[in-house]
Structures are given as structure tokens and as C-alpha cells.
N, C-alpha and C positions, 0 to 999 in steps of 0.2 A: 585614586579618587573615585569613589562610589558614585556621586552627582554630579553629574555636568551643570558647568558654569553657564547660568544662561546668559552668553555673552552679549546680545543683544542687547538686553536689559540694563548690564551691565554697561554697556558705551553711555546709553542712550541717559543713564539717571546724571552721567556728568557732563553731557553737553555745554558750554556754554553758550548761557541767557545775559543778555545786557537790556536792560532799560532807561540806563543814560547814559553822558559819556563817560569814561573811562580813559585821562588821555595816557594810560600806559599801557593799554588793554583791547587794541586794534585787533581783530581776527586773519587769519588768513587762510587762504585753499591753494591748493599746490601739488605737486607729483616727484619730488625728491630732487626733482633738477629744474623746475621754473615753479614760483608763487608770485601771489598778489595777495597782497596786505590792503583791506577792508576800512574806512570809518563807521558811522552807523548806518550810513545808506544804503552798505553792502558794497561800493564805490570807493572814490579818494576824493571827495567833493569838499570834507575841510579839512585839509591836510595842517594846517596854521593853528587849529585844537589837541593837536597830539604832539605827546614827548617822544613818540615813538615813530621816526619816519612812515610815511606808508608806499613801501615800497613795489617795485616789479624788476623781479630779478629773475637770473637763468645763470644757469653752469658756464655758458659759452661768452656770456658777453662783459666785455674787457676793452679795456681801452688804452694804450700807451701815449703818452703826449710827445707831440714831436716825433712819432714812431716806433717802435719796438727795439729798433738798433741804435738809439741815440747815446746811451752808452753802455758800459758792461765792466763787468768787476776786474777785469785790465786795467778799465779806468782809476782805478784805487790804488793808493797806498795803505798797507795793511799793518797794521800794527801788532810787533813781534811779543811771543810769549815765551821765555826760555820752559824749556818741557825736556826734562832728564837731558841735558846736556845739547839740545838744539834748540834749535829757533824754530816756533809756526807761527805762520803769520796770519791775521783772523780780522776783518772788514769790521771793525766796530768805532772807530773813531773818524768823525766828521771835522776836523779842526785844516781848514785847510782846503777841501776837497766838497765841500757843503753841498755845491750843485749836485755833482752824480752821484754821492753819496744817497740825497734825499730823494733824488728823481729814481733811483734805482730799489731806495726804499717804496715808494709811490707807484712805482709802477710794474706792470701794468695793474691798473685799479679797477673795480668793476664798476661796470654798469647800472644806472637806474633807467629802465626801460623807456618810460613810459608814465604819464600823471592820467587814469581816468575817472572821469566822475561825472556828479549831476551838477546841472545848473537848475534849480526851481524857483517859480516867480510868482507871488504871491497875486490874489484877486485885483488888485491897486498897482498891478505889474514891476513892483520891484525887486531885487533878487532875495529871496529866502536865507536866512543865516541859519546857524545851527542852531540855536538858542530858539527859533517858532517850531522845530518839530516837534510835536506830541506824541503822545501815548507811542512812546518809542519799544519795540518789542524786536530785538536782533538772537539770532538762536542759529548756530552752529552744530548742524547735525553731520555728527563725525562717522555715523555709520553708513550714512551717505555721498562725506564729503562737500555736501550742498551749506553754503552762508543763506540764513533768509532774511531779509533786513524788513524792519514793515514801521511805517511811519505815519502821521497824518499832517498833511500841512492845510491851513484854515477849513480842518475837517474834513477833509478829501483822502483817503487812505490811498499809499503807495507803498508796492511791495517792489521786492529787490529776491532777486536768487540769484547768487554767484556761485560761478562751479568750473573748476579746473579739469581739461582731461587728464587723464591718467599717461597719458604715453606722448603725448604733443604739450609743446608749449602754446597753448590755446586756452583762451576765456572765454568763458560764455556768459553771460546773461540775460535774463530775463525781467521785465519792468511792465507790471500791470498798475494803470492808475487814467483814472477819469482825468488827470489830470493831460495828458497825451493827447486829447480830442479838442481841448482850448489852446494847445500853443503852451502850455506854462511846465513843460520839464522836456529839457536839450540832456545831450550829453557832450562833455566837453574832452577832446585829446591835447594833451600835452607833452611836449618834448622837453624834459631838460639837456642842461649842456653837459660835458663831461666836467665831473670836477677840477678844477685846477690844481697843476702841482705846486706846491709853494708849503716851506715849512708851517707853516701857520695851520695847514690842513690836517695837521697830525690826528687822526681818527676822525673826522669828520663824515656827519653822519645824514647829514640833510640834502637836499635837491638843492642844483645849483639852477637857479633863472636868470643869472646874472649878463653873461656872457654869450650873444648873440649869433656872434660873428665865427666862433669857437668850432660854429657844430653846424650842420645842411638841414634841412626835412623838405621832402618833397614830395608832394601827395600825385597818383596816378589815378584815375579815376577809371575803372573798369565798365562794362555793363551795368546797368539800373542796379544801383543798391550791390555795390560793392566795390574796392580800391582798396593801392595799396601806397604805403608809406615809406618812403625811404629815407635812410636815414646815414649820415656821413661827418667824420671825426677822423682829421689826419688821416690816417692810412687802414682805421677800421671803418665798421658800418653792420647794419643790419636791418630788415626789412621788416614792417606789420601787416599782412595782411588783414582787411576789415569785411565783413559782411554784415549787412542790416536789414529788416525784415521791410522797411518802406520808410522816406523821405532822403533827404538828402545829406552828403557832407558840405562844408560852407570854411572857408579859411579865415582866421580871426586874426590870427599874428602869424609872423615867421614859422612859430614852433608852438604854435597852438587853434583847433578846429575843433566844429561845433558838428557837433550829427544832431541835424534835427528831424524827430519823429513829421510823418504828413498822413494826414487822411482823419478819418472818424474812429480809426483802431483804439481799446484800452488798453492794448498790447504791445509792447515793443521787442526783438529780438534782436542781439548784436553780437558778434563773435570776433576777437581779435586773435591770431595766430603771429609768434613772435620766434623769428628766424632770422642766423647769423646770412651775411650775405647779400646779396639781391636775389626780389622774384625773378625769373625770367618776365625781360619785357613782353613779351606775346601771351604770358598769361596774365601778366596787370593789365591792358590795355585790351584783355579781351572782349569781340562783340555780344557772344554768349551769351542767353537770359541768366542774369546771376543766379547761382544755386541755391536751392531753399536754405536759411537761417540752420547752421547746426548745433544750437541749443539745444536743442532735445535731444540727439544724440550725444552732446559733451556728457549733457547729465545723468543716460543711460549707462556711458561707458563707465563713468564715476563712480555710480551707485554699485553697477557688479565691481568692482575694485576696490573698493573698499570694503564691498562685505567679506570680500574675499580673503582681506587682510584681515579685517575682524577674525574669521572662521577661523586661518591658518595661523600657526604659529601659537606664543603663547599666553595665558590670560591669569590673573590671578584677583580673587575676591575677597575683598573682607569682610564684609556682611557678618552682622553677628557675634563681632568682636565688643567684648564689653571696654575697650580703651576710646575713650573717647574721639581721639586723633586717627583713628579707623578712616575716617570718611572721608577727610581731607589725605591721608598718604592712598586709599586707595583715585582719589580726584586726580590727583597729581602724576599716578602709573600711568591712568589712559592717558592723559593728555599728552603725555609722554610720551606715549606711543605716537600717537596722531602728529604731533609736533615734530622729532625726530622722521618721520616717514617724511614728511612734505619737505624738512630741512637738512636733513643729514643723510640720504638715500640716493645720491646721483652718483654720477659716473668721477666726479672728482671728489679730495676729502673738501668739508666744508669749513667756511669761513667760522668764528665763535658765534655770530650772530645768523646763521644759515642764509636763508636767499630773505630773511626778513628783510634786512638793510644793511648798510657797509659799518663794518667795525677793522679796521687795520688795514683800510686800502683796499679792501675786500678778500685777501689774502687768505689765507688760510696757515694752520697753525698744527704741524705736523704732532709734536709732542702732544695735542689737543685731540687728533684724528682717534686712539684708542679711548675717550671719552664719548665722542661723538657715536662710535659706531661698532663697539665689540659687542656691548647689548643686544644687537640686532642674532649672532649668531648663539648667545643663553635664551633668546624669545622666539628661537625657531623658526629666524630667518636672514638665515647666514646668506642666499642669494643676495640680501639690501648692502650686506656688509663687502662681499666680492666685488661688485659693481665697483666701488671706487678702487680699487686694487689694482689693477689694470695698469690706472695711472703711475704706479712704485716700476712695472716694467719697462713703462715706455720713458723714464726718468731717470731711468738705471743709470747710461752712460753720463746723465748730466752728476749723477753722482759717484759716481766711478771719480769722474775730472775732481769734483769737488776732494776726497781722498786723497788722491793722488797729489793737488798742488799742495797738498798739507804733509807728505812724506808718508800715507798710510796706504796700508794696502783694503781692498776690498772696494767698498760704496758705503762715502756719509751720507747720512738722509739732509738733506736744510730743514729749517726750523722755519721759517716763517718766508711763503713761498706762494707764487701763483701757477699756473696749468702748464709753462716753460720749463719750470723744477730748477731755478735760478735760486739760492740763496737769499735772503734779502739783508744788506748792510743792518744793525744794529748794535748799539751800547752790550747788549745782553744773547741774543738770539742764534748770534753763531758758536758761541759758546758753550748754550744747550747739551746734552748727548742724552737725556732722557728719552729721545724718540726714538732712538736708534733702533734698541732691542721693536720697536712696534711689529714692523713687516713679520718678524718671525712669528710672533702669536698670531696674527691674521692668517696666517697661511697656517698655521697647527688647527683654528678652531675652523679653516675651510674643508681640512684635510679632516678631523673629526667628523663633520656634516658628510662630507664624501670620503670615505678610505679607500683612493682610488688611487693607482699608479699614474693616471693622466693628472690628478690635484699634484701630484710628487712633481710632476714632469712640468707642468706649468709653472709653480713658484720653484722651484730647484735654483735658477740662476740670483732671484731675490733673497732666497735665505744664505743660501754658500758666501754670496759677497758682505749681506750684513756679517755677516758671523765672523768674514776675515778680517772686516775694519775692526769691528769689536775685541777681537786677539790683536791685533795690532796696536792699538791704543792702548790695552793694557802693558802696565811697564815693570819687567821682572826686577824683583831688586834682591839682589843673590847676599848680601848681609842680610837680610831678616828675611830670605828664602820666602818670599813676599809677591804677587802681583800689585800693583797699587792703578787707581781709575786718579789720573791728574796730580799735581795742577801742568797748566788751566785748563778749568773747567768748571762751569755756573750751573748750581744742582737744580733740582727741582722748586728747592726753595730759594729762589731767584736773588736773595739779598746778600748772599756771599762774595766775597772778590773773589773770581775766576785765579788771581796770580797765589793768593790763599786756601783756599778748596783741594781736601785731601781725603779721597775716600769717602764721598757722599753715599751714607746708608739706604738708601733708596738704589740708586745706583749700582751700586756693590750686588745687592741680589740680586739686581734685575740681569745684572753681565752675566752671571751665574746661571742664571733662568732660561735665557735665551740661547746660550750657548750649549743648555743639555738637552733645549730641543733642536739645536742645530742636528747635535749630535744624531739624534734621535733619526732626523731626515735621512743621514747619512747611512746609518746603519737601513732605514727601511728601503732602501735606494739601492741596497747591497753593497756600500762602501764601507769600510773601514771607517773607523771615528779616528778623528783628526787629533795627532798624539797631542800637539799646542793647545788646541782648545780643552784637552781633558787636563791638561798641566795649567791651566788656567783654571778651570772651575776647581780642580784640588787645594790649588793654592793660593784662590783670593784672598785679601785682606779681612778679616772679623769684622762686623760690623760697630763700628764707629761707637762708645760707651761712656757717661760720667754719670755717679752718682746715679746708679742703679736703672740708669734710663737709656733708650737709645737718644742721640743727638743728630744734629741734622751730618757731620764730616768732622776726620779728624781735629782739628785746627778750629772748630766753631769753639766760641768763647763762650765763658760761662754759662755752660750747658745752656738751659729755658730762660735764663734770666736777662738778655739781649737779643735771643733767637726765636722770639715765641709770637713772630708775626707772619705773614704771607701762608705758606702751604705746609702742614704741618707733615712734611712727604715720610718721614721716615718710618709714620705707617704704614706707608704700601707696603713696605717689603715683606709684610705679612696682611692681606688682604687682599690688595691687587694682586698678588705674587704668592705662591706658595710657602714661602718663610724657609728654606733649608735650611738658609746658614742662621735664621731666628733662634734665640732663646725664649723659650714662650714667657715665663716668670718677666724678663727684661722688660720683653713687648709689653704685658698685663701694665706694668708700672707706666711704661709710655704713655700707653694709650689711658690712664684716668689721670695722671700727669696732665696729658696734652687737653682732655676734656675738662678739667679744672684751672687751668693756667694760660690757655693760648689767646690769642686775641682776636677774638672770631671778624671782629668787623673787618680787620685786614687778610681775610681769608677767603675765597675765593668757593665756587658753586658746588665744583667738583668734592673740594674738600671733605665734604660733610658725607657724600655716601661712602669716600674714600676711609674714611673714620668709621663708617658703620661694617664696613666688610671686616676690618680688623676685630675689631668687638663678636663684630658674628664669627671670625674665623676662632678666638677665644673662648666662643661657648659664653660668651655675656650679649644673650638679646635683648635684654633690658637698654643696659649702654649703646647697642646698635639702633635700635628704634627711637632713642635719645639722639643721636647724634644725625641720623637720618629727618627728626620733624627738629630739631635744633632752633630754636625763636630767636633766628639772627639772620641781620636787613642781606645777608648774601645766601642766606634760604630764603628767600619769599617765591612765591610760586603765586604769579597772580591770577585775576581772572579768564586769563587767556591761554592758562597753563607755564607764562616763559616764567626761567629761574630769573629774576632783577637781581644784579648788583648795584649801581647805583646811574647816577645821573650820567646821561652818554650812552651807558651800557645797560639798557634795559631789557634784552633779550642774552639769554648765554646759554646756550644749547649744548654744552659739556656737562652743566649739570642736570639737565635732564635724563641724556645719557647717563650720566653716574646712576643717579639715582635707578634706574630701570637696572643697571648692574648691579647696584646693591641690591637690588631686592630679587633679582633672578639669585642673585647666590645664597641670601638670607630664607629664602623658601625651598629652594631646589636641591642649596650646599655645593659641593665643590669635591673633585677627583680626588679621590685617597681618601676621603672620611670614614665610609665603612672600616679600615683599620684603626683607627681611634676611638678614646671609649665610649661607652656603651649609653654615654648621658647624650652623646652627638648623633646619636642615629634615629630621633627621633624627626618626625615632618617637622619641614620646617624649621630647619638650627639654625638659624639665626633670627629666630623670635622670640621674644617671652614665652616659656612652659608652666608658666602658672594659670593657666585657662585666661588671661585676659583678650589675647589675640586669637580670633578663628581666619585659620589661613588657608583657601581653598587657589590649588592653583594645576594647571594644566597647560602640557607643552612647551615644558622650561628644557634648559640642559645647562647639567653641570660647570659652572666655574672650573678653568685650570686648576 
């Protein structure tokens, strides 16, 4: 690339600008493991106007009702699958057993921190609704990480700067307003309770103020202008500390207080720090002049952090493309970027909705985790993606047990799982095995970033055990000298009966995939490749075929014409996946099949870039850049960048992810291309070559 991307430029023309409300289109600032989600204030002052909670979250905070040990999957009767001639038994029926069934599904659930915001009070002293702000002007500046929120209330302008540090879980803000020097703008904390378990909560996604009694808060008052807050639920808790630039805190209810500004200042500073725990009491109750307000420094250390994300890594421009839809796909990469960093970049994988607000108990969604975060290592910052890896080793043994009471050898991953690595009961979830192969690609595209014996030496015990559950599961069947994946087993596209489910084509290559890069470890480790797994990848099942097309599994009925809803997976196996066992002709037919015929609205965020890699990987970027802007309610990308599915589910951060993997592969392309012809070697194969798209891009790296 001749001209460098002036990246700068580039963040800064897609900032989002808000001038009213938006209630699905709240902002947030964050550092991969704790955010806060913004109204117009810059605040959480009308949280009762948005569809979209406004949340404060963190990696660590979690909450089990009744305690953490109240019960455990002992507690369960498990209901039997015959599988080639045995019985497994698999936690997905509730008839019977409802309490720990649901409380085990529930829990532990995460945390909502914390409710902070403004109280303002108009000239005639009543309180300010949202409906008298004026000349509303909110601008998320992503190259800095700074919200500015700027307002006027009965003509009196108030600004707002919200800014997260980069490495603490700490807020800062900043509030200039004449309004400060009359008394007429507080700032108000609020504590909700923990949610309650009870089936009726299934996904529930709002702040519970209900339940009083549920939960502790007890405020410490330090030295002038500052305290701290503690905070207690059964047998967790966690602490806030607070600092203010001048007047007082003041206790309004149980679980809710007023920091009100004093003096003649038009200035206010406050910083909240959010930690699992307690302070030590002798630094809450310290006599110490409080520390200066560190506002300034949140927003110094922010601003170098993100420029620094901006610099590193990689960036892609489209400027200058004559296709219209230019502007909005390239909106939608940064935000992507920005979005993804704050939500999908800690130390654990992330829930579907990241630290915005709870979606699934706050859980997290293993089969979901390579949506969420292999983009990070094609955009040149495989460090964001390692971070949550960690977690797969120190999880190992809980999946080892999991294997193991099932008759298999190695470590199953769970599917839908909190920071314990506990399986979670479900109709559908344990059934799962699409995430299986994940851990091995994470650890090839860390090992890629570093070809180093110590990446070998680190993931070794991660990839050897996935790879033996994986041989293990698969089941030889010496009449049609065959491996076969199930039954039971629930494919990707979730709407198949597990007791029915035979060789899901998605599936089938990915065993395949994973297991030659097992191999691959093996050999660079100085081992032998493992005779099973290569007797495995020789002799898997063909992928799954009627009527000229791939299908989702054997036994799926009337190929598209009953199956042509939810995840149209049987793309991946050539797009996500390199396609070995693919017949390319088959796929082509699939994939304008699947883009003429499916039924998008019940199809899911990820889908669509998932769609577009297959297209790109075909040499059709036409159909790729079709499938990636796709004008359906599970691609919207709003103004706040999140992908909307629908009602409930306003944020989905898989397909942001996708999308960022689509297009790292559709500009960059993908390992092995150079051997294919001569039409695929040009910049950028996976975009239209007929001059409509200019695609400038820098510090990608190749797709598997």
C-alpha cells in the first residue's frame, strides 16, 4: 500500500453524534473488562427512556443467590441419549427437577454495578425531565475514548465528559455548568439489587429496584471529599470507591445517595473506582487530605490508549469507492473496532451482549467466543484475543470431569458457562459440539503472531486434550469404513433433534480442521502425529448433499424446503474453515441457494458475514459485499455501532466480530490463496474487481 491511511481522520469522520434521543442508541466507554453505558447526559439519569439498559459492568462481578454451592450438576437427573450402542447422559430436561435445574441455569449471574447520573432542577426548583433538554449535542470521540455530552437546561449550558481508564475499573467525570453555583445539578448513586432467580427471568435484562432487603450498601466516609461504598449479597460483594472535587455525599434511601456539588465552582470532578471485595478499612476511613480528583489523569491515560490502538494494528479505508454503501460498511468496521475493544477484550470470553448489559444470565456463550474475538488476531492484535485464553487453562480440569462423566476421553468445552467453567443445564446447549474445535484455532492464530516454542509450550495441554475429546467422539463404523460426528448431537443450526442429527456439515469439516492442526502442534513439538487422529481426518464422513446443494446433516429433511431458517451453518465449512473436504461447484450452488431462499429474519448477526467469507472464499465479491450490507432487521448496525436483533436483544457483539472477520479476509484473503488462480491474487479477493470498491487497507493478516 503506497499511501498511508490517515487513520486519524479516518476514526474521527465516524464518530458518533447524537442530537436526540435514541432509545436504542445509548453510548458507552470501557477498557475490555469494565464499561458504563451513557444516556444523553453522558450519565444514567433517565434510564426509564431507553430500550437498551444502561448498564455498569465488569468481568469479575457475579453473583450466586443462596451462594455459589447451593447446588451442582449431582444435583440432576440427566437425561439418556443412546450414542452407538451406550447410553450419555446430558442435563437438558427440567421436568421434575425445575429448582436446580433453573438456579444452576441462573447462576452465577452478573452484576449490574451501579445506576449513576444527574439530578437537575429547573429555575421554579422542580426536577428536569428529559423532554426540557435542548440543543442536545452528544459526540463520542473514539480516538480518544472521551463521551462529551453538552446540553442546555432553561438556557444554561451543561457539559458532561465521560471517560474510562484504560487498565482500572474507574470512571471519571467531568461536569462544567453555571448550573453548579445555584444548587440546581446533584449527582445521584444508586445500587440495584441482584437479580432474582426465578424462571420468569429468563433473559432478563433490566435493573432490578425491587427487592431491598436482598442486598447491603454501606457508605464509609473518608477524608473531605471522598468514601467508599460497600456493597454485600449473600456471600459476594464489592466495593466503590468515590472521590469529588468539593461538597458533600448525603444518603437518600438504603441503596441510593446524592453527591452534591458546594461552593461557587462551575466545575465539578468525580471519579468512581469499582472493585471486587472490600477496601481495606484504614484506607476508607482514612484522615488524609483527600487526593486531588483524578479526572485528568483517567482522561490522559485514555487518550494515549487509544491512540495507540488506533496507530497499532490494522485499519482499512474505503474512501473513494464509487458503491454507494462505501460509507456505511466502512461506519460500521471502526465502530467495530471501538465496540469490540471495550466489550470483547478481557480476561474472560464475553457474554453476547459484552459488559453493555445481561443477555443469558450474563453468561457467556462458548460456541459464540470465536465470533467475538478471532478478528482481534487478522487486525493485528492477537494480544486482545490471548487475554481471554487463560481462562480455557485454568478450566481444563473442569472439562476434563465434564468428558470424562460422559465416557470420552480428552476435555469438553461447555457451551453456555460463567468464570467457574460449570456447564450450564439447557433444552439445547449441552448438546452443542461446534465449540469444541475453538481453543485449537486460538492457539494456531497465537502461535502464528509468535512462532515461538514457549506459545507451543503454553497451549500444548489445551490443544492435545481438545483433539482427544474430538477423536473420541468421533465413532468408527467399519461397514461403510466411515467416522460419523453423532447422533446426539445439536448442530450449529440449532433446530435439529440431537436424537436425529447425523453428520452436520459444518461440523464434519471443522473435526477435520482442528484435528490437522492438532496434528500440526504435534509434529512442531517433535512428536509423532497421532496414528487416530490422522485415521480420523482420512476417513471422515463426505459432507452431508441433496439436490446439488450442501444441507445442514445427514437426516435433515427436504433439503431448504423445512430447513431454511436459523443459521445457515453449512457455509462455514468453506469460509470460516478452509473447505478441504468442500466441493467448490456444491458450495457455489449453496451459497446463491442459501442467498435466494433462506429466511433471513430468523437468522442471526453472525450469519451474514459468515455468508460473505464463503462468497469471498468463491471468488464472488459481488455476493460477499451483498451478503455483508444484506437490508435485514438482524444486520442493522445502529447509531451507536451495535448489530440489533430484535426486541430484548439490542446489542449482539458476534456480529460485530464477524463482520471485522469478514472483511479482514475479504481485503487481506486467506492462507493458501497464492496457489489458486490467477483471478484470486489480485488486492483484495473478496471485493468487487470491477473498479466499484477502492479498498485501501493496512496491518491485516491472513485468514486460516
Amino acid at each position: 500500500m503506497e499511501n498511508k491511511i490517515d487513520r486519524r481522520a479516518l476514526v474521527k469522520r465516524h464518530n458518533p453524534v447524537l442530537n436526540r434521543l435514541d432509545p436504542l442508541s445509548p453510548l458507552s466507554v470501557g477498557n475490555g473488562q469494565f464499561a458504563f453505558t451513557a444516556d444523553l447526559t453522558g450519565l444514567q439519569s433517565f434510564p426509564q427512556h431507553y430500550e437498551v439498559p444502561l448498564g455498569t459492568q465488569s468481568e469479575w462481578g457475579w453473583h450466586s443467590s443462596g451462594g455459589p454451592g447451593k447446588y451442582s450438576l449431582r444435583n440432576l437427573r440427566l437425561q439418556p441419549y443412546e450414542s452407538h450402542g451406550r447410553q450419555v447422559g446430558y442435563a437438558i430436561d427440567d421436568k421434575g427437577q425445575e429448582e436446580p435445574f433453573h438456579w444452576l441455569r441462573q447462576n452465577p449471574h452478573r452484576l449490574q454495578l451501579g445506576q449513576i447520573g444527574l439530578r437537575l432542577f429547573a429555575a421554579n426548583g422542580h426536577s428536569v425531565e428529559l423532554r426540557e433538554l435542548h440543543e442536545i449535542e452528544q459526540r463520542l470521540d473514539m480516538w480518544n475514548g472521551v463521551l462529551v455530552s453538552r446540553f442546555k437546561v432553561d438556557g444554561i449550558q451543561v457539559c458532561v465528559r465521560t471517560v474510562c481508564h484504560p487498565e482500572m475499573d474507574k470512571l471519571g467525570v467531568r461536569i462544567e455548568s453555571e448550573l453548579l453555583t445555584s444548587g440546581r445539578l446533584e449527582v445521584t448513586i444508586g445500587f440495584p439489587s441482584p437479580l432474582p432467580t426465578s424462571r420468569e427471568w429468563a433473559n432478563s435484562v433490566g435493573l432490578n429496584w425491587g427487592d431491598s432487603s436482598a442486598h447491603e450498601t454501606r457508605f464509609i466516609q473518608g477524608a473531605p471529599g471522598q468514601g467508599v461504598f460497600e456493597r454485600s449479597m449473600d456471600q459476594d460483594g464489592y466495593s466503590v470507591n468515590v472521590v469529588w472535587s468539593h461538597g458533600q455525599m448525603a444518603k437518600e434511601e438504603a441503596h441510593r445517595f446524592r453527591l452534591i456539588p458546594g461552593g461557587a465552582e462551575t466545575s465539578f470532578d468525580f471519579t468512581l473506582q469499582f472493585a471486587p471485595g472490600s477496601i481495606p478499612a484504614e484506607m476508607a476511613v482514612s484522615n488524609h487530605p483527600a487526593p486531588l480528583p483524578h479526572y485528568v489523569d483517567i482522561e490522559r491515560a485514555s487518550a494515549a490508549h487509544w491512540e495507540r490502538f488506533w496507530l497499532q494494528g490494522g485499519a482499512v479505508e474505503l474512501a473513494g469507492s464509487r458503491d454507494t454503501r462505501a460509507w456505511e460498511l466502512e461506519r460500521r468496521i471502526v465502530l467495530s473496532q471501538f465496540l469490540t475493544a471495550i466489550h470483547c477484550a478481557g480476561t474472560l470470553p464475553p457474554q453476547e451482549t459484552g459488559l453493555l448489559y445481561s443477555s443469558w444470565f450474563g453468561k457467556f456463550h462458548l460456541e459464540m467466543h470465536w465470533w467475538h474475538a478471532v478478528h482481534f488476531a487478522l487486525w493485528g492484535r492477537t494480544h486482545l484475543l490471548r487475554k481471554s485464553l487463560d481462562w480455557y487453562i485454568h478450566i481444563l480440569p473442569e472439562a476434563r470431569k465434564l468428558a470424562g462423566s460422559q465416557g470420552y476421553d480428552g476435555a469438553r468445552w461447555p457451551k453456555m458457562v460463567g468464570p467457574e467453567g460449570r456447564d450450564s443445564p439447557s433444552p439445547i446447549g449441552p448438546l452443542l459440539i461446534w465449540q469444541q474445535p475453538h481453543p485449537i484455532v486460538y492457539a494456531e492464530l497465537c502461535y502464528l503472531a509468535e512462532p515461538a516454542k514457549a506459545t507451543l509450550d503454553y497451549f500444548h495441554d489445551v490443544v492435545m486434550e481438545t483433539a482427544a475429546f474430538m477423536a473420541s467422539f468421533a465413532v468408527w463404523q467399519p461397514e461403510e469404513k466411515r467416522y460419523v460426528l453423532g447422533p446426539p448431537v445439536i448442530p450449529a443450526q440449532e433446530e435439529h433433534p440431537a436424537g436425529e442429527t447425523l453428520n452436520p456439515a459444518f461440523e464434519l469439516e471443522y473435526w477435520r480442521h482442528g484435528l490437522i492442526l492438532a496434528q500440526q502442534w504435534r509434529m512442531r513439538l517433535g512428536l509423532f502425529p497421532e496414528p487416530k487422529w490422522q485415521h480420523i481426518c482420512d476417513h471422515l464422513s463426505e459432507l452431508p448433499t441433496a439436490d446439488g446443494v450442501y444441507i445442514a446433516h445427514e437426516n435433515a429433511p427436504d433439503t431448504f424446503r423445512k430447513t431454511n431458517t436459523d443459521h445457515p451453518s453449512m457455509l462455514g465449512a468453506l469460509g470460516m474453515l478452509p473447505g478441504g473436504l468442500v466441493d467448490r461447484v456444491t458450495m457455489n450452488n449453496t451459497l446463491h441457494k442459501v442467498m435466494n431462499e433462506w429466511q433471513w429474519d430468523t437468522s442471526w448477526g453472525w450469519d451474514f458475514p459468515m455468508t460473505a467469507m464463503t462468497a469471498a472464499r468463491l471468488g464472488d465479491g459481488a455476493a460477499a459485499v451483498d451478503a455483508l450490507l444484506m437490508d435485514a432487521q438482524k444486520n442493522t448496525y445502529l447509531p451507536s455501532g451495535h448489530n440489533y436483533q430484535r426486541e430484548g436483544l439490542t446489542a449482539y457483539l458476534p456480529g460485530n466480530g464477524g463482520l471485522l472477520t469478514a472483511v479482514a479476509l475479504m481485503a487481506c484473503g486467506w492462507q493458501g490463496r497464492a496457489e489458486q488462480a490467477e483471478a484470486d491474487q489480485a488486492d483484495a479477493p473478496g471485493f468487487p474487481r470491477d473498479g466499484s470498491w477502492s479498498v485501501k487497507w493496512e496491518g491485516l493478516n491472513a485468514w486460516l
